[in-house]
C-alpha positions in Angstrom: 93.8 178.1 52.4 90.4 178.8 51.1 89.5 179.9 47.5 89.9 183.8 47.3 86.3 183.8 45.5 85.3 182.3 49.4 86.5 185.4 50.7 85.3 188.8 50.8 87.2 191.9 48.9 87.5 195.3 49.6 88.1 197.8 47.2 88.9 201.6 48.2 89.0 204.2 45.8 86.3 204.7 42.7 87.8 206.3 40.6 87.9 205.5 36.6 89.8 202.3 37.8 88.3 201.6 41.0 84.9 201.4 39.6 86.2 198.9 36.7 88.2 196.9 38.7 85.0 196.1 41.2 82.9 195.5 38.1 85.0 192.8 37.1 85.6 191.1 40.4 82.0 191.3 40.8 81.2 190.0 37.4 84.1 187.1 37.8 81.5 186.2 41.2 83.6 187.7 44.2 81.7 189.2 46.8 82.9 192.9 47.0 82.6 196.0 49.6 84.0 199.4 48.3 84.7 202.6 50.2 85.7 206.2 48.4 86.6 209.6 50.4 83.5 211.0 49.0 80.3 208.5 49.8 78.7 206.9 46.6 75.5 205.7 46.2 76.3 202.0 45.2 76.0 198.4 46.6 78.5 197.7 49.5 79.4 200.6 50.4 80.9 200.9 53.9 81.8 203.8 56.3 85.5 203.7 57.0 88.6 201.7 55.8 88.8 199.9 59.2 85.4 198.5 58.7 86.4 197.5 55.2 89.1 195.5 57.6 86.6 194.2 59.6 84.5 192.7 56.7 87.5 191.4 53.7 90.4 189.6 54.0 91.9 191.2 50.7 91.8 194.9 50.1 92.7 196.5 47.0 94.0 200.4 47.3 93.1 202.4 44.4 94.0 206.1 45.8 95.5 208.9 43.9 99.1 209.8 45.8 101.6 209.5 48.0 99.6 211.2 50.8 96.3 209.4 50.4 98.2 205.9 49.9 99.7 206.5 53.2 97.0 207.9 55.0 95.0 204.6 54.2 97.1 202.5 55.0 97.3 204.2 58.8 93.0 204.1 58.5 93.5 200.5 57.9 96.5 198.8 60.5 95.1 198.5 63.5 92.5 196.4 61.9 94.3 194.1 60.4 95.6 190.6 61.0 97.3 188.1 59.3 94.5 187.0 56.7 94.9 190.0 55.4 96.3 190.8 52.1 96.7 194.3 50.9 97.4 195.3 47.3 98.5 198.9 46.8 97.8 199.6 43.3 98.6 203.5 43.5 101.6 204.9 41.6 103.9 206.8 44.2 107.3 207.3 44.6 109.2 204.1 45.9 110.1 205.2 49.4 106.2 205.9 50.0 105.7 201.9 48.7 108.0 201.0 51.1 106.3 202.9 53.6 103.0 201.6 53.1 104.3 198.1 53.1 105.9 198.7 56.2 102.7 200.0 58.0 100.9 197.0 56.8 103.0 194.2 57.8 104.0 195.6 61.3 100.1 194.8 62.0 101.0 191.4 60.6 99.1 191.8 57.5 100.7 190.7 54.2 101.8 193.2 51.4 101.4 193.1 47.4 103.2 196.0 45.5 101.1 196.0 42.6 100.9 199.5 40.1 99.2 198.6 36.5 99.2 199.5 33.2 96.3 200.4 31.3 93.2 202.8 31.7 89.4 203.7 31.4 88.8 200.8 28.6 91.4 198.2 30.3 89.6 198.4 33.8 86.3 198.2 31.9 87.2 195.0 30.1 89.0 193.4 32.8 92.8 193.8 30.3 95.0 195.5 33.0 98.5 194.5 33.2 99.7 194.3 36.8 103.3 194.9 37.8 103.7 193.2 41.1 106.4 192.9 43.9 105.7 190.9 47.7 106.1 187.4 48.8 106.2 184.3 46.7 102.7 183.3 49.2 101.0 186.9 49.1 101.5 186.8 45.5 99.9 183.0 44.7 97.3 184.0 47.1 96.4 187.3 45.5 97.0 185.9 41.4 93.1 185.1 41.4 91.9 188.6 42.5 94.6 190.7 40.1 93.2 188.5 37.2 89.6 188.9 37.6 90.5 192.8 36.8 93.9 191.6 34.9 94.8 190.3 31.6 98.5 190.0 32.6 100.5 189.4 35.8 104.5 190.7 36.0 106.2 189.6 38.8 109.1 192.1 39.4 111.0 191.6 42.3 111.0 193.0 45.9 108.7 195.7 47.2 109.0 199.3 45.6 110.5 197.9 42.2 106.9 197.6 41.0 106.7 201.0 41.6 109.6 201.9 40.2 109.0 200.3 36.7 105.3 201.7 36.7 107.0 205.1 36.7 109.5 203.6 34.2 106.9 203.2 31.9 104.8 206.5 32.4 107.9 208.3 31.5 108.0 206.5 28.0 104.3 207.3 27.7 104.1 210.8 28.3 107.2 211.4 26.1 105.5 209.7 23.0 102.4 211.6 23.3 104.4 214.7 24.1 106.1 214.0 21.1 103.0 213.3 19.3 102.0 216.1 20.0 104.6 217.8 18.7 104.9 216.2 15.4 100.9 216.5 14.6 101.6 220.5 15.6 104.3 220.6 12.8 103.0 219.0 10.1 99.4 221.1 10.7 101.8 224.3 10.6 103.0 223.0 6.8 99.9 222.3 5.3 100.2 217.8 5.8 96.9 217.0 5.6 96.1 215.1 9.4 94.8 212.0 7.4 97.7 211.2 5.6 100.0 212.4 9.5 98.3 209.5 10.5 98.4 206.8 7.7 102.0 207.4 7.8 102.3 206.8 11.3 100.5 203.7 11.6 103.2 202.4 8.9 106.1 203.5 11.2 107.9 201.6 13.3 107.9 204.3 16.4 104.0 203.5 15.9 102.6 201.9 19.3 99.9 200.6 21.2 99.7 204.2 22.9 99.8 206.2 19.5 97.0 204.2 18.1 94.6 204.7 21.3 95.7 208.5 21.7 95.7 209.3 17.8 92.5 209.5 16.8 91.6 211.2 20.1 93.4 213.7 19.4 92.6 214.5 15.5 89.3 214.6 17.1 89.9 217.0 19.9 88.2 214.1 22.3 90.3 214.6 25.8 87.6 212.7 27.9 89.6 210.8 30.9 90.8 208.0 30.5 94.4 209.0 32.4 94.2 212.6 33.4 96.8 215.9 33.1 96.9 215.8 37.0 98.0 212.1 37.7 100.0 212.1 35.1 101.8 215.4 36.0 102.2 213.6 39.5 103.9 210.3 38.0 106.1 213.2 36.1 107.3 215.0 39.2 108.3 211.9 40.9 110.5 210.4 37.8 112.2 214.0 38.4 112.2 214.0 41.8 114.0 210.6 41.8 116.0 211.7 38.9 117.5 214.5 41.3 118.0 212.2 44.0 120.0 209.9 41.9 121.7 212.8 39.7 120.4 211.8 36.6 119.2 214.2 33.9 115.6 213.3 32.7 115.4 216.2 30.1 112.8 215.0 28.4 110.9 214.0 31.1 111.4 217.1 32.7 110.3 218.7 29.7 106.8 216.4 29.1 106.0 217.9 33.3 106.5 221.0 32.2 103.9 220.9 29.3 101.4 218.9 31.6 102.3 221.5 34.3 101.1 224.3 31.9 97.6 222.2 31.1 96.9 222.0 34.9 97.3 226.1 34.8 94.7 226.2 31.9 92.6 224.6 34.0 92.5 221.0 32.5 93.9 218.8 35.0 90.8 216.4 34.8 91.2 216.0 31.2 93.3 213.1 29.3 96.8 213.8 29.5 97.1 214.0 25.7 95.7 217.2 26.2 99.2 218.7 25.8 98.0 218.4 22.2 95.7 221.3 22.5 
């Protein structure tokens, strides 16, 4: 087996990560080709996923949803072989993982499960953290490519428990900054000066590594993108969706939806999700 850096990656989707991710591989000397649903004028860029196919041997999925991940995935199989390695990086609901993965390998292609943690500034310095679930091979193969973007590799198990953990985690996120939220709201309505809200805060033990990144954003009313209202509404509606299905009660993840739900009807689904602190 050659090097990976001898090979040639694809990367669809250019989004905030997208566009990060190639930097880095680029930067860490891969050779990269890129393809987004709407054309960009950048280096590489190719007219379909199946010629993506044609030129890489490793392809890297970075699409919004259920419904794009799948659809590329069809764009892609009856162009691949078994070189191939295919890392879906979108977060979806497990049964749509499992879907993809199945598409994929029925063309002979190998699979990599592999949702991260981490946004704009992570992609940008190359400090994702990958959550990743395939074969013992398709993983050792693929280690090089997820750290050129990656500051941390978890291996998790079998295909869609990647997934399943990403959305894990999103639900602990968009509770804190829910409750963030909250808790700035209350103490503005009693006359706590935000300064001392937020010295406090960094000296409590519920502070995190989400707090201190979304704190100051939000005493600042800064809600550029770095993970929108929208995709993280949709990682919301699937934890409910599989809370249904398994009849558990996610109240308060049902109840942090709700509040990004009511940002996407103010029109602010392409800003930062801690936007429900408006």
């Amino acid at each position: 087996m050659s090097h990976p850096k001898h090979k040639k990656i694809g990367v669809i989707g250019l989004g905030i990560i997208g566009r990060g991710v190639t930097a880095n591989l680029r930067r860490k000397g891969f050779q990269v080709f890129v393809w987004n649903r709407t054309p960009r004028p950048v280096p590489n860029f190719v007219g379909s996923p199946a010629e993506l196919a044609q030129l890489c041997d490793y392809i890297q999925i970075f699409v919004s949803d259920d419904e794009a991940l799948l659809e590329t995935v069809q764009r892609l199989s009856g162009k691949l072989a078994p070189k191939h390695i295919v890392l879906a990086h979108s977060t979806v609901a497990p049964d749509s993982m499992r879907a993809a993965a199945d598409i994929i390998e029925r063309g002979g292609a190998r699979f990599v499960d592999a949702p991260f943690t981490g946004s704009k500034l992570a992609a940008q310095k190359g400090e994702l953290v990958f959550y990743v679930a395939g074969s013992e091979a398709a993983l050792r193969e693929a280690r090089p490519i997820l750290e050129a973007s990656g500051k941390q590799i978890i291996e998790i198990g079998a295909i869609s428990q990647a997934t399943a953990i990403k959305i894990a985690t999103n639900m602990i996120t968009a509770a804190s900054v829910q409750a963030l939220a909250e808790a700035l709201a209350l103490t503005q309505a009693l006359g706590v000066p935000v300064e001392k809200f937020v010295e406090a805060m960094e000296a409590n033990a519920s502070h995190s590594a989400t707090l201190a990144m979304k704190l100051p954003k939000i005493t600042q009313r800064d809600f550029e993108p770095h993970f929108s209202v929208k995709h993280m509404l949709k990682d919301m509606q699937i934890a409910n969706q599989l809370g249904l299905s398994h009849n558990l009660d996610l109240g308060v993840t049902a109840a942090a939806r709700d509040r990004l739900l009511e940002q996407m009807q103010w029109g602010r689904g392409d800003e930062d999700y801690s936007a429900v602190a408006r």
